[in-house]
C-alpha positions in Angstrom: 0.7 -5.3 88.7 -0.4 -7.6 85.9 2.3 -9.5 83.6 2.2 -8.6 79.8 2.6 -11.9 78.4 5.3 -12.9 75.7 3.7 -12.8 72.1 5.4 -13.8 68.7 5.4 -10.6 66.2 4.5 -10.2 63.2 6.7 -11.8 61.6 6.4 -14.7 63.7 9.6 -14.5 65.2 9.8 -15.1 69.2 10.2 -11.8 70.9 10.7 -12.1 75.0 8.7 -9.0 76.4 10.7 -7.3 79.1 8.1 -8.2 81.7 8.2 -11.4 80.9 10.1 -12.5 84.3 7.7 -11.0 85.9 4.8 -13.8 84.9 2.9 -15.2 88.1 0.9 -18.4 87.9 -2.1 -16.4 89.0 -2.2 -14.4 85.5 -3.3 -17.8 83.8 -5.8 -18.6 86.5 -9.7 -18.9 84.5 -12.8 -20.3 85.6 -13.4 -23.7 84.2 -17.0 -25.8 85.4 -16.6 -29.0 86.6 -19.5 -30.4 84.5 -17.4 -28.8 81.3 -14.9 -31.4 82.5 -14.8 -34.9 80.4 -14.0 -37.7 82.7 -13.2 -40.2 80.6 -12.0 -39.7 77.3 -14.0 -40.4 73.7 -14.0 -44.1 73.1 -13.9 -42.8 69.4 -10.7 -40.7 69.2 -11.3 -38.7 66.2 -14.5 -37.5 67.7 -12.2 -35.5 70.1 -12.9 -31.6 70.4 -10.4 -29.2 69.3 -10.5 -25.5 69.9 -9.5 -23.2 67.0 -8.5 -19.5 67.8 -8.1 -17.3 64.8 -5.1 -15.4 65.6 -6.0 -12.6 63.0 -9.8 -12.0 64.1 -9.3 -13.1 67.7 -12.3 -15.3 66.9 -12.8 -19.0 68.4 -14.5 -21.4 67.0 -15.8 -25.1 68.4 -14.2 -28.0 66.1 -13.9 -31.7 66.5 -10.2 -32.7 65.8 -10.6 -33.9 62.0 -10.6 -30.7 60.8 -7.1 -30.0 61.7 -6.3 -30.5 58.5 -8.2 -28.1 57.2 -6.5 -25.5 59.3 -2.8 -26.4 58.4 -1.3 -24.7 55.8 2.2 -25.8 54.3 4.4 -23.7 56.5 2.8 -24.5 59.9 4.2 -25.8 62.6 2.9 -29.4 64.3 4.0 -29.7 67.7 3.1 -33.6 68.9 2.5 -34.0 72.5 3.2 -38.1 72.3 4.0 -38.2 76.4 2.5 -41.3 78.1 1.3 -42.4 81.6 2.8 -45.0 83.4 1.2 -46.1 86.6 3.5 -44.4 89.1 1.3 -44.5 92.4 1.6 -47.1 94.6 -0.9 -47.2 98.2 0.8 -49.0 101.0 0.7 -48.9 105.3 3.1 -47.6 108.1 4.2 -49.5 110.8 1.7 -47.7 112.8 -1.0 -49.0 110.0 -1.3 -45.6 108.7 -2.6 -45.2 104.8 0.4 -44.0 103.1 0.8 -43.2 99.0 3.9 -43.0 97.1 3.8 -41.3 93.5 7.3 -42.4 91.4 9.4 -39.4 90.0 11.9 -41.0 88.8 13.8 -44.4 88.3 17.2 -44.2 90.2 17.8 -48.0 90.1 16.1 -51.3 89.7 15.2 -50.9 93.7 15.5 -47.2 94.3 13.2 -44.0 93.1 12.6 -40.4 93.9 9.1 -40.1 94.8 6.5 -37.8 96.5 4.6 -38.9 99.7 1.1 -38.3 101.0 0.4 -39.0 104.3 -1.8 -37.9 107.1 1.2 -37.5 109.3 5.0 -35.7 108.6 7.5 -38.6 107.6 10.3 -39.5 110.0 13.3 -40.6 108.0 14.0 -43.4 107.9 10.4 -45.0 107.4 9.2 -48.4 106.7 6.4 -49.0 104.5 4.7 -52.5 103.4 3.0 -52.4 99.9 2.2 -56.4 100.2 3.5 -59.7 102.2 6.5 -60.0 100.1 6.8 -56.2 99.4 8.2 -54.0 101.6 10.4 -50.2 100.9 11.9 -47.8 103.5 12.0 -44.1 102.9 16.0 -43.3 103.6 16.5 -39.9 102.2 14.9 -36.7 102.2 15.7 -34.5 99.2 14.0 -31.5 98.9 10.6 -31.7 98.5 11.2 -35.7 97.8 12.1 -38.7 99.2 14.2 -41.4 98.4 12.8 -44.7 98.6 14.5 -48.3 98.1 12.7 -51.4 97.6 12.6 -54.9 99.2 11.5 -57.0 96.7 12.2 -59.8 94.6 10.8 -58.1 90.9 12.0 -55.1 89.5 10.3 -51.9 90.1 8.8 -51.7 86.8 7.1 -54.9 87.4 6.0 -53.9 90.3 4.3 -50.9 88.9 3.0 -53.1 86.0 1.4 -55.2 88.5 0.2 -52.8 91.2 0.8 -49.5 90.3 -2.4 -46.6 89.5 -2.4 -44.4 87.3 -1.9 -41.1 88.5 -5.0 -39.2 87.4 -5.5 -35.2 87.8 -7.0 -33.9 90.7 -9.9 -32.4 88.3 -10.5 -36.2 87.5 -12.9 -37.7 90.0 -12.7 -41.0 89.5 -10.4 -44.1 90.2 -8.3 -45.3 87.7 -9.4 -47.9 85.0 -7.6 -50.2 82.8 -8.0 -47.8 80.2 -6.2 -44.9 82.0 -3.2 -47.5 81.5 -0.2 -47.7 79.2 -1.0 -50.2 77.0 2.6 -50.9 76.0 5.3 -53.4 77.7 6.4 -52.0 81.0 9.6 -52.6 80.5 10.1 -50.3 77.3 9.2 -47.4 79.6 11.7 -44.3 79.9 13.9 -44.2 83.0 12.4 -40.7 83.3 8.3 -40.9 84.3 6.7 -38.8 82.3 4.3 -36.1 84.4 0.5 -37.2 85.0 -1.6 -36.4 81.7 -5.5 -37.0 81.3 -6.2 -38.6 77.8 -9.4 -35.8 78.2 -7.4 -33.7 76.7 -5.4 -33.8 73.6 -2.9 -31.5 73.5 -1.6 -31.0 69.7 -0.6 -27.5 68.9 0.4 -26.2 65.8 2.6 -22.6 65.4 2.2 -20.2 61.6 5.8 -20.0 61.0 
């Protein structure tokens, strides 16, 4: 059975469908062609593309983000997304010598984070892991589907993803991560909560007729 997504009325009021609950990620699954995919984003920003659906007519029509403008009227909406990328991944080595990657999810402490883990092999808890000479972490917890992970190091762990840390790109991105991908901004005026990966591709500003 097939979902019937949640709509806003007529009178633009939020109305939860009573099938809403029943919404799978499947339903919003769409074919997308990997050449139709940017890489790397505009170096001219305002040359970025923005897709305009005409909520009356159902129409769509191919814009380049200037124009937004245009299409706002004085009771609309603007929804920013102003979210930034830190670089949260880190690539270190086992014991063993195995490759081993380490995504932050959050900042617990100056020394401790809850992060994800890729390796080719389960982790046994607790697990040692050596990110450089003078850098060195141990996995000590598991919780749920992440681990806790405390540093041995003489920086901070900001610093230490200011120094060596890659930006986490999208698995849709095939590339490594540039300079650019960066935040651009001190380190150390970051959130205590990292913000989830984003792609600069796309630029996600919405706007809602109130």
């Amino acid at each position: 059975m097939v979902a019937t997504p949640c709509r806003f009325d007529s009178d633009s009021r939020y109305q939860r469908n009573e099938r809403c609950d029943a919404l799978q990620i499947s339903d919003f699954h769409y074919l997308l062609p990997s050449e139709l995919i940017a890489q790397f984003p505009t170096k001219t920003r305002t040359e970025s593309k923005l897709l305009f659906l005409n909520k009356k007519t159902g129409e769509t029509q191919d814009l380049l983000f200037p124009a937004l403008i245009d299409l706002l009227e004085p009771s609309d909406l603007l929804v920013f997304n102003n979210t930034h990328v830190i670089p949260a991944r880190l690539y270190g080595k086992k014991k063993t010598g195995g490759k081993i990657e380490i995504l932050i999810e959050r900042i617990l402490s100056e020394k401790e984070a809850l992060v994800h883990v890729k390796s080719n092999k389960k982790c046994k808890i607790p697990m040692e892991i050596q990110f450089d000479e003078n850098i060195n972490a141990t996995l000590f917890e598991k919780d749920e589907d992440f681990f806790k992970i405390k540093f041995d190091m003489t920086c901070s762990l900001l610093n230490l993803l200011d120094e060596r840390g890659h930006v986490p790109l999208p698995p849709y991105i095939h590339r490594s991560d540039t300079k650019d991908d960066q935040l651009k901004r001190s380190m150390q005026k970051s959130r205590e909560r990292l913000l989830p990966p984003r792609q600069d591709c796309i630029l996600m500003n919405l706007f809602f007729r109130c």
